[in-house]
N, C-alpha and C positions, 0 to 999 in steps of 0.2 A: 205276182210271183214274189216281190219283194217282200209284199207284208207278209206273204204266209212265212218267207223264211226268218222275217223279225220275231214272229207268233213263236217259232219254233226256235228262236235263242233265246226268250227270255226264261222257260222253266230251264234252259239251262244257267243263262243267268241268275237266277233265284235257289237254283243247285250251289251256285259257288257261292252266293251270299249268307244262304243258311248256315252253314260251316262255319264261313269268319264269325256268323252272329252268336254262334257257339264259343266261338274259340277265345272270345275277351273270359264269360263266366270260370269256364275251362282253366283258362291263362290264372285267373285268379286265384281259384284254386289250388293250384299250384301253387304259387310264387308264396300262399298263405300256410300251404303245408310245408315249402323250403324256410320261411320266416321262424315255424314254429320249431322245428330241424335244426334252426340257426341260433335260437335261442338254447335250446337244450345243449347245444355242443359249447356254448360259452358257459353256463353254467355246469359242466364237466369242467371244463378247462379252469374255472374259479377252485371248482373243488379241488382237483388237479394240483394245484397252486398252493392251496390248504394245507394239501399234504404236504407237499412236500418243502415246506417252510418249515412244519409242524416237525417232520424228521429229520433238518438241517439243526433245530435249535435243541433238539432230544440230543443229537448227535456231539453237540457244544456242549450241553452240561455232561452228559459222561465221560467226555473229555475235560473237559475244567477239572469236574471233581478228580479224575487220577491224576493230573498233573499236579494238582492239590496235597492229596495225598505221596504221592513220589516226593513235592518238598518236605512234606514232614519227616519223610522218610529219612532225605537227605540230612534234613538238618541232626535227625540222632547219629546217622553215621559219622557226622562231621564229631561228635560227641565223643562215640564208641574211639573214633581216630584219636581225639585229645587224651582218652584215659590210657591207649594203648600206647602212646606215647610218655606216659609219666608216673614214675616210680609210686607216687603219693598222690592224694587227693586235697589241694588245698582250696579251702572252702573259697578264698575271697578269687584265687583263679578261677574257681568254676563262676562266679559268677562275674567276671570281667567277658569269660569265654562267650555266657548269656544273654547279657547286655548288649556285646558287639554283634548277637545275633537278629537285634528288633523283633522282637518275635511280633509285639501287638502292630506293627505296621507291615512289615512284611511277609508276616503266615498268620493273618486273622482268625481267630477259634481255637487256635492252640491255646491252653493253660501255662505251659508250663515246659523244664525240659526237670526231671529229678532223674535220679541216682539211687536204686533200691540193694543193697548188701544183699549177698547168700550170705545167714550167719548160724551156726550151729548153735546151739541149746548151754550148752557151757560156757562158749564167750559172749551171753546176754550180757552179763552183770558188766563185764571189764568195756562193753560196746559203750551201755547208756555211759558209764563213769566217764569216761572218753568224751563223747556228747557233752557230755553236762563241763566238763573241765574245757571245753571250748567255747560257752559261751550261753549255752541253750541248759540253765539252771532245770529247769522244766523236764526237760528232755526223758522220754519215756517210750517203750516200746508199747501199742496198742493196736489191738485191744488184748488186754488180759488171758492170763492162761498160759499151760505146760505143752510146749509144741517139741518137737523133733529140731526143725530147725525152723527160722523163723526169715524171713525179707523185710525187713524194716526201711522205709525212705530214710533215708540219711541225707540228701543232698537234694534243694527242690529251689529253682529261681524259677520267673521273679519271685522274691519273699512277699508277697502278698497276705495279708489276711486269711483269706480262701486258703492259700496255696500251703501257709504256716498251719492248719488241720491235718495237713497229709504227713506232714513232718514226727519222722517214728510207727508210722502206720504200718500195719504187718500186711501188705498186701496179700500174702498165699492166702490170707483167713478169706478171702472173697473169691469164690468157687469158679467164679469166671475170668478173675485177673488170674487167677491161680492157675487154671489150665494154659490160658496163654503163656503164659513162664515154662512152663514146664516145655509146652511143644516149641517156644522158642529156645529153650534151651538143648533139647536133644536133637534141635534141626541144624541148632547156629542161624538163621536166616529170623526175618523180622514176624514177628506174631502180631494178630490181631484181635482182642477180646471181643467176645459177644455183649449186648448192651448190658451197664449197668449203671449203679447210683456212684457219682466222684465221692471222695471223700470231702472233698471240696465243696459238695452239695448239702452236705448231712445237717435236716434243719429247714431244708426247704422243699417246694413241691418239686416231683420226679422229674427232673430233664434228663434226657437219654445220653450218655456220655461214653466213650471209646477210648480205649487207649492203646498205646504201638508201645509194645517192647522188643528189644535188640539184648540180646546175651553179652558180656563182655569176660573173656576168657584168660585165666593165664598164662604168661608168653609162653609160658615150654608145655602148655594141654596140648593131649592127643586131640586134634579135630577130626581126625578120618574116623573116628567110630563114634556112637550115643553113647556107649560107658566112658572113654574120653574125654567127650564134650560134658559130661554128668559130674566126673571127678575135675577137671579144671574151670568149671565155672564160678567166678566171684562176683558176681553181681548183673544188674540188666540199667540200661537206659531206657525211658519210656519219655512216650508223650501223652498226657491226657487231652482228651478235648471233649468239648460238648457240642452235638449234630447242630441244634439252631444254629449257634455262633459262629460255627464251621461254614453251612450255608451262608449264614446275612454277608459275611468277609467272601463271599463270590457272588454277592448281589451283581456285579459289577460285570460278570462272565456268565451268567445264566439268564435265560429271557424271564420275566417279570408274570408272562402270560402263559405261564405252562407251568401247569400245578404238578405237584413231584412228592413222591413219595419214597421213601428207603426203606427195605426191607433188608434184615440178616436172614439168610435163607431165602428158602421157598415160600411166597406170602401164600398160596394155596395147599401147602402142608405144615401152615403154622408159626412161619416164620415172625420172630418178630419185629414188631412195626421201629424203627430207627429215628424216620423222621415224617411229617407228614398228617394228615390227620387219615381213619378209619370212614369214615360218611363220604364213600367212591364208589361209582358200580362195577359188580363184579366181574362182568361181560361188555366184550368189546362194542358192542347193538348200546350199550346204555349208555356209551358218551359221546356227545353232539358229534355229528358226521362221521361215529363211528372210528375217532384219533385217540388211540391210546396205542402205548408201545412201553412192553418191558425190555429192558436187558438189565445183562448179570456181569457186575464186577469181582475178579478174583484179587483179595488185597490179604495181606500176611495170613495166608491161610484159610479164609474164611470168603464166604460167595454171600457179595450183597447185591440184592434184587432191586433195581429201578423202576418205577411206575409212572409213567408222565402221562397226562391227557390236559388240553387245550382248557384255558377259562375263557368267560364267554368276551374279555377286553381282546382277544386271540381271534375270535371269530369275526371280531368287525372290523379284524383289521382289512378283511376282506370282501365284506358288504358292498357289490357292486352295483348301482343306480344303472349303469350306463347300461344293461344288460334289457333293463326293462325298457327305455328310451329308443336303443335301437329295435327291438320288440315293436314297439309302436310305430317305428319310424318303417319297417318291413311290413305292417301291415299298411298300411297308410300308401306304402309305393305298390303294393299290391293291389291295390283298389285303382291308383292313379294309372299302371299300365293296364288293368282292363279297362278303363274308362278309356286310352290313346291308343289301345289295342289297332283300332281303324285305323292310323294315320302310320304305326309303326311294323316295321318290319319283324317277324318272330326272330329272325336268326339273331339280331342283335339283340333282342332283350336276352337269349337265353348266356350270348357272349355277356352282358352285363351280369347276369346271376354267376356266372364262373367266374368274373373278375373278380366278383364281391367276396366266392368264397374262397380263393386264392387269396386276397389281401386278408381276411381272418386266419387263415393258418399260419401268414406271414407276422401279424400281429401277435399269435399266440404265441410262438416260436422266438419272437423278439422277446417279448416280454417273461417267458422261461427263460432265457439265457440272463436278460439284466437281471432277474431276480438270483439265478445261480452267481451273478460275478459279485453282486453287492454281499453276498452273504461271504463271501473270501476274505479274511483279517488280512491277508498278503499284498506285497506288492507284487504285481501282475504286469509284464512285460512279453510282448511280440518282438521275436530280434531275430537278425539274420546272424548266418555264421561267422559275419566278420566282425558282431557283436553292437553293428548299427540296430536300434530301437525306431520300429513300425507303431508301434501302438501301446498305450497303459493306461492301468485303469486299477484303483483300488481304492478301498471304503478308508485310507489310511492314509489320504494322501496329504495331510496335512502335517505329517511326520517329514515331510520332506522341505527344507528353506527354500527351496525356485517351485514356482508353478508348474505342475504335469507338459504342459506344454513343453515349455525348454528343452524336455528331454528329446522332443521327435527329431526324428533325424540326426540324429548324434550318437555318438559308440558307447559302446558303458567305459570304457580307456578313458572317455575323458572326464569322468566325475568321482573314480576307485583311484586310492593310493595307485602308487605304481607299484609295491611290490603284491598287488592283488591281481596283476594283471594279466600275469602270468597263470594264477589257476582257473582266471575264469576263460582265459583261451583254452586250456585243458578240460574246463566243464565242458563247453561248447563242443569240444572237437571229439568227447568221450559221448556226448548225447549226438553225435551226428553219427559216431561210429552201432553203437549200441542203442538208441533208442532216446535214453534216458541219462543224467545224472544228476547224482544227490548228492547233499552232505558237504558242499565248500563253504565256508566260511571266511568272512572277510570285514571290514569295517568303515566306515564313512565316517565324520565330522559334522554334527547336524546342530545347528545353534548351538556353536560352542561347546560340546557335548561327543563324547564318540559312540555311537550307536553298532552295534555289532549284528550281521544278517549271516542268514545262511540260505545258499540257493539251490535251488532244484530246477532242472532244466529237462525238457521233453522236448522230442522232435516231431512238429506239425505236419500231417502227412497231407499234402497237396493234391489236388484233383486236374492239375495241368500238367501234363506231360511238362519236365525240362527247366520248371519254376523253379529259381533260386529256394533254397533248403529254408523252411521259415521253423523258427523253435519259440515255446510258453515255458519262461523263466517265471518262476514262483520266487521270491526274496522275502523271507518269513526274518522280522524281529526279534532275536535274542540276547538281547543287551542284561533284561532282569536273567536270566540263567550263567549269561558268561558272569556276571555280577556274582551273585552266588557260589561259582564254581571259585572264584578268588579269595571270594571269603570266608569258603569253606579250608578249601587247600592254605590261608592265612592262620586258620584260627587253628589247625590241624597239623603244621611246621613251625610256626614261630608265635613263641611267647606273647601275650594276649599286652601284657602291663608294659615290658619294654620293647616288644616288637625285636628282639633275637631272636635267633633259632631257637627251638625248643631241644628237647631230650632227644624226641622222635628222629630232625632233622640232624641234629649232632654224631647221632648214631648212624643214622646215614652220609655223612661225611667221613666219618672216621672210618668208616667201612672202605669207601674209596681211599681215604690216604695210607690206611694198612695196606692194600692191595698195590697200589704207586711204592710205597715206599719198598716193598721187598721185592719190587720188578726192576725197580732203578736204583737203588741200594743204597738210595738216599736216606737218613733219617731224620723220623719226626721228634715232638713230645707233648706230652697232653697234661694241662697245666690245672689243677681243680681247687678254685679258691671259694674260699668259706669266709663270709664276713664276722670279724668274733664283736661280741656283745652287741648283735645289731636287735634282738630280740629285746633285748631291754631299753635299746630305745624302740623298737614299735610297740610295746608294751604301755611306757610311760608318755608317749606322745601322739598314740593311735597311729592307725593301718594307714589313712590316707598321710602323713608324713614320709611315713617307711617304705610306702608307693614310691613318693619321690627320691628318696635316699635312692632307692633299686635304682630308680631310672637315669640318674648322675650317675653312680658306677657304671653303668651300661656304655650310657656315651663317654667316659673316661677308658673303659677294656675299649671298646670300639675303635679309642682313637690309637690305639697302642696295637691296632691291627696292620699285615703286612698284606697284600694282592694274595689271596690264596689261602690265607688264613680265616678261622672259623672262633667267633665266640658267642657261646650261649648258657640261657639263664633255662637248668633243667629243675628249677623248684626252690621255693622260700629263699634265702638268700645266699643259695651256692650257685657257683658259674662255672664252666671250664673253658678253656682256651687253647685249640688247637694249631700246632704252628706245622707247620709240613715243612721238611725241606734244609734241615738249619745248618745240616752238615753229612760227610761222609764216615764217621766212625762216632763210636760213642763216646769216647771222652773229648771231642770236638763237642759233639752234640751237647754234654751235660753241661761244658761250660757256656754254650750258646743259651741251652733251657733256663739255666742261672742267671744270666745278665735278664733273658726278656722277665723271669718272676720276679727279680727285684726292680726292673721299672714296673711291674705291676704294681709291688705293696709300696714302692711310692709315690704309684699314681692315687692307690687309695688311701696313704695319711695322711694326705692333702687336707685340710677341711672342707667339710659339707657348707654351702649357703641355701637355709631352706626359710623363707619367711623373714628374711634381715637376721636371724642367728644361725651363728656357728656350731658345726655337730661334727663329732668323730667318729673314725672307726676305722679299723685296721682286718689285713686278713690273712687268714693263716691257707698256706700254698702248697699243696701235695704236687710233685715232678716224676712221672713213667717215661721212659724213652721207646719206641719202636722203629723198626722190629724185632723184636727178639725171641726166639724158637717158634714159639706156634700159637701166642694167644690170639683170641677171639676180641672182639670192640667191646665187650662186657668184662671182658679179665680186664682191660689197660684202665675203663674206667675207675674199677672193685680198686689196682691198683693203686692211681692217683688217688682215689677217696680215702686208702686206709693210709696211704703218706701225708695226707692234709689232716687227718685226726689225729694222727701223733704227734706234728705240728702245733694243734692246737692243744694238747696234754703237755707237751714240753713250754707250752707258755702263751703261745697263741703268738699272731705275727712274725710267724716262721716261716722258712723256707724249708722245705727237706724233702727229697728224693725216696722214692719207693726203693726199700730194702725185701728179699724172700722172707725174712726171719718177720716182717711186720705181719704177715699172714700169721701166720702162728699167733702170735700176740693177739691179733683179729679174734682167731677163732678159738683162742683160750678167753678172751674176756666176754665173746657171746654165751660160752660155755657156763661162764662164773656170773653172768646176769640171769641164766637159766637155772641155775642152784640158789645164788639168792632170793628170786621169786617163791622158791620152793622152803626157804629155809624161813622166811616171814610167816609163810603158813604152815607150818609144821613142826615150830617153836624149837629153829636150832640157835636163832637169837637171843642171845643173853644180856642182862645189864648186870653190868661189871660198876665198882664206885674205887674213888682212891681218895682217901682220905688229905682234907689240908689242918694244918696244924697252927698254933698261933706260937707264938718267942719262946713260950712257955715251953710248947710241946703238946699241949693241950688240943685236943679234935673240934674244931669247929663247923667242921662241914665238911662236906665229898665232894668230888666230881662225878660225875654220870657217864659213863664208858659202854659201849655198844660192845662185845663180844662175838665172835662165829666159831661154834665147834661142828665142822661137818663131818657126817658119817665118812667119809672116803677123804677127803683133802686135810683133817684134823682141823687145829684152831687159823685158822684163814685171820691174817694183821689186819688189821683197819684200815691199812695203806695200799692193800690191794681190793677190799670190795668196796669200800667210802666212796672212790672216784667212780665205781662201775654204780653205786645207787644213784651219784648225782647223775649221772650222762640218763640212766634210763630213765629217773624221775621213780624210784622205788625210795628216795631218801624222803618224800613226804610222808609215807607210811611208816616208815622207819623212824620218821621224826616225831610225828606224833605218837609213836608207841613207845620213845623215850622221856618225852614231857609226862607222858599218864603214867609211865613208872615213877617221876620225881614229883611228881603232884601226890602218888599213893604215898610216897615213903614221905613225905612233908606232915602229910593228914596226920599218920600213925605216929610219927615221932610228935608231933603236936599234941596229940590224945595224950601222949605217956608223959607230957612235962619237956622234953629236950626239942630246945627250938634251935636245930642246926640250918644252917643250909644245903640246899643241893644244886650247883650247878651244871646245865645241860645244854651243850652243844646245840646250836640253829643255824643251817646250811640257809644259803644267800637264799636258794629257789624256796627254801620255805618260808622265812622270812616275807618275801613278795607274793606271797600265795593273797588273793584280795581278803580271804576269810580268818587270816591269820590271828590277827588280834582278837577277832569274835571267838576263837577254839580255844586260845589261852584262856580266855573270860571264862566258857563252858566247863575247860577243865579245873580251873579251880571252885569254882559254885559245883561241881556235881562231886568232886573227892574232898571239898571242907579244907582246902590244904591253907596254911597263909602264904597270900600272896611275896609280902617282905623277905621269907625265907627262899624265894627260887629264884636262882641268878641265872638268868639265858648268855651264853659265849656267841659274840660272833665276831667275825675276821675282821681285819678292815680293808679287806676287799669290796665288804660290803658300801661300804663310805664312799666310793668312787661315782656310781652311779644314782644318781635323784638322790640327791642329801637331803632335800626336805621332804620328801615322803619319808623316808627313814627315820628324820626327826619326829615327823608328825606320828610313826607308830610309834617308836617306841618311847614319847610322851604319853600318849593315850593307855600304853600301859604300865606308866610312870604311876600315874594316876590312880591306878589300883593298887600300886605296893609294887608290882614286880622291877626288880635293879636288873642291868646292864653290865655286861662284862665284856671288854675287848681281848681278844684270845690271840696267843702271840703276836701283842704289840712288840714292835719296832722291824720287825722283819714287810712289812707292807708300806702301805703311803701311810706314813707316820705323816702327823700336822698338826699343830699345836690348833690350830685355824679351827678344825671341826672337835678336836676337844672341849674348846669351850663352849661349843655351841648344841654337843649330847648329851642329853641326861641321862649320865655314864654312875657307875658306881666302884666300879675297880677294873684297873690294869693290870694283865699278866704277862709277866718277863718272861719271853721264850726261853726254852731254856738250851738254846743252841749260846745265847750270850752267860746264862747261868754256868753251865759246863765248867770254865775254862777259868773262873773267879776265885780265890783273888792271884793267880798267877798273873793270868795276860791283864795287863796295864788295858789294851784299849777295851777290854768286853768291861773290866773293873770299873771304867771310866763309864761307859755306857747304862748298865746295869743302877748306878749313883744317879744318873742325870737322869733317868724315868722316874726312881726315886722320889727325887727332887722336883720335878715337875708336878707328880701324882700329889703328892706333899700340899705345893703351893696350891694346886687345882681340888684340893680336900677328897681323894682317891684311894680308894685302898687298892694295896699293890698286893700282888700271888706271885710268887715265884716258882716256877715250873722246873723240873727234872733234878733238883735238891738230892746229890747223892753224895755225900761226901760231909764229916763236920766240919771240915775246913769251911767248907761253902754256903753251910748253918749259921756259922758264927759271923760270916763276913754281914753276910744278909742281915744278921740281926741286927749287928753294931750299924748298918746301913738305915735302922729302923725299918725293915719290909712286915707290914703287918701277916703276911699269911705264908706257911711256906709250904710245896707240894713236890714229894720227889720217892725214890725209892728208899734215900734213909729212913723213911719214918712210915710207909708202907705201901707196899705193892698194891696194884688194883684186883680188888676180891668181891667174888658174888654177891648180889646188893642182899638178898635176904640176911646171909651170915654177917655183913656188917651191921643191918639195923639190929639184929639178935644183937650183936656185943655191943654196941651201944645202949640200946635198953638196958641190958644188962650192969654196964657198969655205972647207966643211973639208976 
């Protein structure tokens, strides 16, 4: 009975054995199809990873490049801010302006910052003249040709080689810089050109080059309309730059392994190529895994197209072994449990395969997040709401002097100033109420150094009921931007050379203390001093002297400043000096104005110490008081300017107070500089001659006399347009159009036998012209005249300043026969000192001393002792304004070789006297 029922358990036995004998092949199976399952989902997860590194670093370079851009931007704005603030354009500020900008270490690729004119078609000629009288001999508008109007660079640092090509260049002639002008000028906002060749390039192979212009308007243009913006525009700031250069200067910010391409426009409707090379596939299947990604940047105007895809050094950064290892290692435990299939339990091994593939999604999951936190520039902080620090982590953590550690468990209170402390309790508490806060800003002390952050804060949203509030503070580095932001708003308010206020900033003070003063009825005055003859010493000693000169006056007004008081240098070497406050009525006020402008002119006729020698210089001080009726901060300066000019016409080193009547005067001598322009070129100037005579009576020679007979004013004195030619500098024209009248009438009278003289008046500023001596040369070699017969007059005001350059010209045209004449000696710095030491040929007796001879004893006495020295110094003497025989005979008996006045004839049209001349030889 027993055995049959053993008989009868074993095919069931053998039922439950076949199965498990099944179930090892089976098992393996399995665990060989979860291996191969396991493998594929790592390499997703690789790829996975590919990507999304690949569009973290995509994401960085199109961010780098507009922060890039935005600087350049900034930096023209900081520009457009300097010219908007300054009446004039002086060359050697623009480029102190440049230089303090770094451009080649801190905006890499930029060229350059220039200064292109709007200039009209008719003031070409008067433009280049201008140019070329400042320095740039050369100086030319190019390229060639009859335009409308023309944009020429006039202003381009650094002076580079390259950059000195662009210099006078008509940009509108180039079709693409040309439209960008045009649309940044009727937008007002910044323009961006389509690719072209620099000028800067011309001569080499095609590198693709961009340039940013910015409009700069004048102050009273309509901006609200394009016909406003069209009629008030004077000129554009730009930047050129070239793409390589632009890129290599963000090697630094862009990944190394992601090839990049620039497009202007649409690169599949043509656009063209910027940066990059064209040997790319066209479709996204052609590049390795399938990583390419455009996007499109909107920059002044214009949509540039990005193209990045992965190089293959990109690809390995990713190349994982371990994918294949565990591959092997899964088939290998796949074998191993159906080989122990007998001895183990199924339920656990399938509990091991879930374990396995729970720690892979934990691993993936990990290693996504470290990859996303490394790729964060920031500092990265876990903080609770009372500002204690849980956890940090940043790829930057070496930016910080204590080890990341230090921080945990401790409040941000205790490593922030304390006055930061305050808003970062208010970030916290506005991201606890709201979600989120942005945008505070605060600063730290990091190796001696202040490092300047700006943080962002988020509230973590917790999966535990009733857990303290945990927030992800972001603290983003902007130390280079707040940098920037200083020295833009530096370079942009105050004076580049002496670090004063500027024009800009003056104007904005003065706007407030008009507005204080007629609320509190206190008054101010606004003091505008002008350095005189500082130009000739930067002339004769160079610009980096006269640097310094500025910069001693600066700290002299400085130290002559009160709390509340304001001075600044608004151009070349004029200053003003605002005092608030000095009194309640105005003849308080003008005597207060008065005491402080004379401790100004003698804080500056103090001596200069520059180099171990001594330098002078004095300054004439125009005085406006406010407030008074209703001017604007532009009347009060107009004001003080045209009281310091008269100041400096009544003698220079003056003091004097704005009068109403000096407006007039103002605006009659602008008037009378506008008619003289016009009367040079439309032949109302005449030369007039006055005959000198010798003991005898006998005509020796003339003098050369300027004449003005204008249509509407009649014959206009020499005494009111002579001062309005020198101040504008129309007496160089005038000058040499008076020597080629005495050079013609020398030749002619020479041709006919009568060798007279003619002498012709030379103003100080022509005199100093550097080409002066070489024009005397020309004009005599081209009219045949003799040099011995033309006697040049000059002041001896000239003598004051560089006695030996003076000697040294007018030796050298000693040298060719031309004599020297001092033109009312004794009334200047008379000195026996520089008498002996010019090669002078005659002295002229003013004839304010002639006049009154031989009655007054003391002019008698005077008029004898020039005489008498001219005599001993072998001089021939002229005596000027001779009207009288009393005053004939004194002179003669005095021995004066030459006498010149109205007894013996009035000054008459040079033609009609060389006629009677000839005539009566």
């Amino acid at each position: 009975m027993s055995q049959a029922r053993q008989h009868e358990e074993l095919p069931d036995t053998e039922s439950r054995w076949r199965p498990l004998a099944l179930l090892g092949p089976v098992l393996t199976v399995f665990l060989l199809g979860l291996t191969f399952l396991s493998w594929q989902a790592a390499e997703r997860e690789a790829s996975a990873k590919r990507r999304q590194a690949f569009t973290t670093s995509a994401d960085r370079i199109v961010y780098s490049l507009k922060d890039r851009m935005a600087t350049f931007e900034l930096v023209l704005r900081g520009v457009k801010g300097y010219y908007d603030g300054s009446d004039s354009i002086d060359r050697n500020e623009f480029r102190a302006y440049v230089q303090a900008l770094r451009l080649p270490e801190t905006r890499p690729g930029l060229q350059g910052v220039s200064y292109a004119r709007d200039l009209p078609a008719e003031r070409l000629d008067a433009h280049m003249a201008q140019m070329r009288e400042r320095g740039f001999s050369s100086y030319t508008v190019h390229p060639p040709g009859v335009r409308a109007r023309y944009t020429p660079i006039t202003h381009i640092e650094p002076q580079s080689t390259d950059n000195l090509k662009a210099l006078g260049f008509d940009i509108s002639t180039v079709p693409a810089a040309s439209e960008a002008l045009d649309r940044a000028r009727d937008t007002g906002q910044l323009a961006l050109t389509a690719r072209l060749r620099l000028q800067q390039d011309v001569g080499r192979n095609s590198v693709s080059g961009v340039v940013m212009y910015l409009p700069i308007y004048q102050n009273d243009a309509d901006l609200d309309s394009v016909e406003g913006r069209r009629r008030g525009v004077v000129g554009w700031v730009s930047a050129p730059f070239r793409m390589p250069e632009l890129l290599q200067g963000m090697a630094q910010q862009l990944d190394a392994d992601i090839d990049l391409a620039i497009y202007d426009g649409d690169p599949q409707a043509g656009g063209s190529l910027l940066y990059g090379n064209t040997n790319r596939p066209t479709a996204l299947e052609d590049s390795p895994h399938g990583l390419r990604t455009t996007q499109q940047m909107h920059l002044g105007g214009r949509t540039w197209t990005l193209v990045m895809e992965p190089l293959p050094a990109f690809e390995r950064r990713f190349d994982d072994t371990d994918n294949g290892l565990f591959a092997a290692m899964g088939v290998a435990l796949s074998l191993l449990v159906g080989g122990l299939i007998w001895v183990m339990a199924t339920g656990r091994e399938r509990a091991v395969g879930l374990a396995h593939r729970m720690t892979q999604a934990l691993r993936s999951t990990r290693d996504d997040l470290e990859s996303t936190l490394n790729a964060i520039p920031d500092l990265l902080f876990e903080v609770g709401l009372d500002g204690r620090i849980y956890h940090y982590r940043s790829a930057r953590s070496a930016l910080l002097v204590a080890p990341p550690e230090m921080f945990l468990g401790r409040t941000m209170e205790e490593f922030v100033p304390p006055e930061a402390v305050t808003g970062l309790r208010a970030a916290l508490q506005a991201a606890h109420d709201t979600g989120y806060s942005i945008g505070h800003q605060y600063h730290l002390e990091l190796g001696q150094q202040t490092h300047w952050f700006e943080l962002s804060i988020a509230r973590k949203e917790s999966a535990t009921p009733g857990q303290e509030p945990r927030f992800i503070a972001l603290s983003r580095d902007i130390t280079e931007r707040k940098l920037a932001e200083a020295r833009t708003h530096q370079l942009a308010y105050f004076d580049a050379l002496t670090g004063l206020p500027n024009r800009r900033m003056l104007l904005d003070r003065l706007e407030h203390a008009l507005a204080s003063a007629r609320k509190s009825g206190q008054v101010g005055a606004l003091l505008f001093i002008d350095l005189d003859n500082f130009k000739q010493i930067n002339d004769a000693r160079g610009h980096p002297l006269g640097d310094r000169l500025l910069k001693q006056v600066a700290e002299r007004l400085s130290q002559l400043l009160r709390p509340g008081d304001t001075v600044a240098r608004i151009g070349g070497d004029e200053f003003v000096l605002l005092v608030n406050d000095i009194a309640t009525d105005m003849e308080s006020a003008g005597r207060s104005a008065l005491l402080a402008a004379e401790a100004v002119r003698a804080a500056l006729e103090m001596p200069y110490t520059i180099d171990t020698h001594l330098y002078s210089s004095t300054g004439s001080i125009g005085i406006t008081l406010f407030p008074k009726r209703s001017e604007a901060v532009e009347d009060l300066l107009r004001e003080a300017d045209t009281a310091m000019y008269r100041a400096k016409d009544l003698g220079r080193n003056r003091i004097l107070f704005y009068e109403a009547d000096m407006q007039a005067d103002v605006q009659e001598r602008l008037a009378l500089e506008q008619d003289l322009k016009k009367a040079s070129a439309e032949g109302q100037l005449l030369a007039f001659v006055q005959s000198q005579v010798d003991a005898s009576g006998t005509v020796i020679g003339g003098e050369l006399l300027m004449r003005w007979n204008h249509p509407l004013r009649g014959s206009v004195p020499p005494s009111r347009f002579i001062p309005v030619a020198e101040s504008s500098g129309l007496i160089l024209r005038m000058g040499d159009w008076m020597i080629r009248q005495a050079c013609e009438t020398l030749a002619r009278l020479h041709r006919a036998g009568q060798d007279l003289s003619i002498s012709v008046n030379v103003s100080e500023r022509q005199f100093r012209q550097d080409d002066f001596v070489e024009r005397i040369r020309d004009l005599l070699a081209q009219t045949g005249a003799p040099a011995a017969q033309l006697i040049l007059e000059v002041t001896e005001s000239l003598l004051i300043e560089n006695l030996d350059d003076t000697i040294a010209r007018m030796t050298e045209l000693g040298q060719i026969g031309v004599r020297f004449s001092i033109d009312d000696f004794g009334t200047g710095y008379s000195s026996l000192a520089y008498l002996k030491r010019l090669p002078l040929f005659e002295l002229k007796i003013d004839k304010s001393f002639v006049q009154d001879t031989p009655d007054d004893p003391s002019d008698t006495a005077i008029v004898q002792s020039i005489i008498s020295v001219a005599r001993h110094l072998k001089l021939r003497v002229v005596a000027e304004g001779v009207e009288t025989r009393a005053q004939a005979d004194f002179l003669v008996e005095s021995h004066c070789d030459c006498l010149q006045g109205y007894l013996f004839s009035r000054p008459e049209p040079l033609q009609g006297w060389v006629a009677r001349q000839l005539g009566q030889g």
